[in-house]
Each structure stands twice: as structure tokens, then as C-alpha cells.
C-alpha positions in Angstrom: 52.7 -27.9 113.1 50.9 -25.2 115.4 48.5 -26.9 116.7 49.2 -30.4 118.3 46.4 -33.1 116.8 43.6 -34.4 119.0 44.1 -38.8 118.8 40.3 -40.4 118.9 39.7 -44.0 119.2 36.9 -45.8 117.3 35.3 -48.2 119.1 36.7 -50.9 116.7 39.9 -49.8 117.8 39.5 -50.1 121.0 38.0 -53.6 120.3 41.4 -54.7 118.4 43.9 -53.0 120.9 42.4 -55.8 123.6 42.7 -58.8 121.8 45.4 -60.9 122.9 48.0 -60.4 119.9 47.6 -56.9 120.0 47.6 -56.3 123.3 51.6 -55.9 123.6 50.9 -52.8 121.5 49.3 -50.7 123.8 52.4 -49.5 125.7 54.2 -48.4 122.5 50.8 -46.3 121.4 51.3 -44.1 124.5 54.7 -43.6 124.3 55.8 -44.0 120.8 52.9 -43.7 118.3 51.0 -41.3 119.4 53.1 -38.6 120.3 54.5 -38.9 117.0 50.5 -38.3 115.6 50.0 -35.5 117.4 53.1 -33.5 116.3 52.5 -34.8 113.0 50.5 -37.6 111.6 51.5 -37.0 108.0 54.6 -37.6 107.9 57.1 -40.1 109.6 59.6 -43.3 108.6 56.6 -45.6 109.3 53.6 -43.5 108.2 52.2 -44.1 104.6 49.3 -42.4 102.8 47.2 -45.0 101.2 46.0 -45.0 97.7 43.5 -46.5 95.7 39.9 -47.5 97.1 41.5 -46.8 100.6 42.6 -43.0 99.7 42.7 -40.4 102.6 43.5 -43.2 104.8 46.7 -43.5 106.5 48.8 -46.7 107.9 51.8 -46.8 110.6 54.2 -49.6 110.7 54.9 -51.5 113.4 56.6 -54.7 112.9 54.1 -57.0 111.6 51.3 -54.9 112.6 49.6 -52.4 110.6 47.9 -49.5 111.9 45.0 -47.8 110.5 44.0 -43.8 110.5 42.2 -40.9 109.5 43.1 -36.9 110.0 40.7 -34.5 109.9 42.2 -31.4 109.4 39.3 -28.9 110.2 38.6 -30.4 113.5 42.4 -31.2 114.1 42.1 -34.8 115.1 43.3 -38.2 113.9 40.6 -41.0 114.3 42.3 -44.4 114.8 40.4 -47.0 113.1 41.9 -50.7 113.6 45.1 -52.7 113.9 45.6 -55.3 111.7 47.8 -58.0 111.4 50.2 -57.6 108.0 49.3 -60.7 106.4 45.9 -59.8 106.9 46.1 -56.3 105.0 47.5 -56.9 101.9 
């Protein structure tokens, strides 16, 4: 991709990534996750494009956790919305 995406945290994000069993997570966001989302957040071995009522959203993989994105195109940024446990988000 030219141009490298913008990441943006939602304040429910931020909310999820400091509780306890998600905590562990936020050293594998820096270096793993989302470099991956700014080169490109389309497409990657744990990225999936939703479908259904939850269209245009995106999930990553990781382990049991699941999470949660938009891309905006225009505007070149990927807003990450929650983490959620995968039990929880099927």
C-alpha cells in the first residue's frame, strides 16, 4: 500500500485493553498487530472480513481473543473498536 494507515483507539478499546485478562495483549498490539494494520489491515493469516449484520467490520485473531476494527479508506485510518473474548463473540 502507499500510504501507511493511521491506528485510532476508541475509547471502548482503550477500556478493554486495561482489564485484567486483556491486559497481556498490549505488548503484542505494539509490536505485532499493529504494524501489520498499518501496512495492511485487509489482508493477513489472522485478519477476517466479517459478514452479515456486522459487514465492513473486520476481526484479528489472537489465540482466544478476538479483535475488533474498522478501515476508513478516505481518511486512511483503522479505528479499533474492542477486544473480546472468543466464547464471548460467537
Amino acid at each position: 500500500m502507499l500510504n501507511s494507515f493511521e491506528i485510532a483507539e476508541t475509547i471502548s478499546f482503550e477500556k478493554d485493553k486495561q482489564k485484567g485478562k486483556y491486559k497481556h495483549l498490549n505488548e503484542k498490539l505494539e509490536r505485532q498487530i499493529y504494524p501489520q494494520l498499518r501496512e495492511n489491515p485487509f489482508w493477513g493469516r489472522n485478519i477476517k472480513k466479517l459478514k452479515g449484520e456486522f459487514e465492513g467490520i473486520y476481526r484479528y485473531r489472537i489465540g482466544d481473543f478476538r479483535i475488533l476494527y474498522l478501515i476508513d479508506k478516505k481518511r486512511v485510518i483503522v479505528f479499533m473498536l474492542n477486544i473480546i473474548d472468543r466464547k464471548d463473540s460467537y
